[in-house]
C-alpha positions as CSV (number, residue, x, y, z in Angstrom):
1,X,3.1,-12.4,-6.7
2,X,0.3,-10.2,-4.9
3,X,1.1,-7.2,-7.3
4,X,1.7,-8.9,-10.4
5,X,0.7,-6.2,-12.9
6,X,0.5,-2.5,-13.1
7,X,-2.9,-2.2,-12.5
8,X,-2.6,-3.6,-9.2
9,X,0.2,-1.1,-8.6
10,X,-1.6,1.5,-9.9
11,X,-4.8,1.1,-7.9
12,X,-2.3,0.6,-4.3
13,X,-0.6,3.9,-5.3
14,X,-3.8,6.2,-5.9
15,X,-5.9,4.4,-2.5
16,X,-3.1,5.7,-0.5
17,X,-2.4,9.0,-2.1
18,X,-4.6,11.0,-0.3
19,X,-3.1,9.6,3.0
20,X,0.7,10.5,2.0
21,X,-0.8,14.1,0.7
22,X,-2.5,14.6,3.9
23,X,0.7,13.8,6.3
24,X,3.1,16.1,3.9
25,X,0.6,18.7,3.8
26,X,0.4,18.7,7.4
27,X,4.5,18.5,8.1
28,X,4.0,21.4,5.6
29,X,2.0,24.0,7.1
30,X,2.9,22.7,10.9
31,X,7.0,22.2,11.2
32,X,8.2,23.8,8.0
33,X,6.2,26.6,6.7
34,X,6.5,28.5,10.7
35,X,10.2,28.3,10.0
36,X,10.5,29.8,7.3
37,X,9.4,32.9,9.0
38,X,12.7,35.4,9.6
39,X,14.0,34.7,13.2
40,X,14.1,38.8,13.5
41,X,10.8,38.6,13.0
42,X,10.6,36.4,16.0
43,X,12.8,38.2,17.9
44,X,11.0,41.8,17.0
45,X,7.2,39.8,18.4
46,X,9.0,38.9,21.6
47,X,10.2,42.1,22.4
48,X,7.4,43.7,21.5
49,X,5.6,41.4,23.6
50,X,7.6,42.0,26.7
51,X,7.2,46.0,26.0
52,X,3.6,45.2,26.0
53,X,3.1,42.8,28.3
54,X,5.8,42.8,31.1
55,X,6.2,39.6,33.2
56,X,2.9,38.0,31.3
57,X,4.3,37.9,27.5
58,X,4.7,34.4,28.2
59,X,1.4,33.6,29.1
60,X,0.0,36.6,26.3
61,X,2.5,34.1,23.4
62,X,0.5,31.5,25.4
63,X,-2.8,32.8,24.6
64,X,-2.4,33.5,20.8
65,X,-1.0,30.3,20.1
66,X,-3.7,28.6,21.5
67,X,-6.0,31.8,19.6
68,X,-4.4,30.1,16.5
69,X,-4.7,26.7,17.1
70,X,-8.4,26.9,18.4
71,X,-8.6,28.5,14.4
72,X,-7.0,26.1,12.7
73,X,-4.4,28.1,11.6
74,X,-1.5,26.3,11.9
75,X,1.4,28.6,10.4
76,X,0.5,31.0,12.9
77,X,0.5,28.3,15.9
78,X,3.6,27.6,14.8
79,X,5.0,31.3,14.7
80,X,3.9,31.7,18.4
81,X,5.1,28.5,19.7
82,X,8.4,30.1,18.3
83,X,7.8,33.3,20.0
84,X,7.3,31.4,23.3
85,X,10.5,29.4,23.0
86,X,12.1,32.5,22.5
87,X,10.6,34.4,25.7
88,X,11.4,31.1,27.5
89,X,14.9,31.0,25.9
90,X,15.1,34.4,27.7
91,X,14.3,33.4,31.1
């Protein structure tokens, strides 16, 4: 058997760990957490954007995602990526 005890179990488990905890944290904080946000809220940025911005709220939802990204803040990338699909939803 390659894994015959639980030693051998133990030590395969924690050398991986840190890989699994890295991939759910990032699923976390990149495709869940942003949808948690209310989809009012999202609407309320998109019009707000378009009062603001006119014809370039596209490219302004553009600019703060990228904003966010170039951060590393990933919950907020993901909140304007929603805003954009919205204002592109919109036509």
């Amino acid at each position: 058997m390659y894994f015959s005890n639980c030693f051998e179990w133990f030590i395969f488990i924690v050398c991986l760990s840190p890989i699994w905890g890295t991939l759910l944290f990032h699923a976390w904080e990149a495709s869940i957490k942003p949808r948690l946000v209310p989809r009012d809220q999202i609407t309320d940025m998109a019009d707000a954007l378009v009062a603001r911005h006119g014809a370039f709220a596209r490219y302004q939802a553009w600019i703060e995602e990228d904003y966010a990204w170039r951060r590393g803040d990933m919950v907020r990338q993901g909140v304007w990526r929603r805003v954009r699909r919205e204002l592109r939803r919109r036509g």
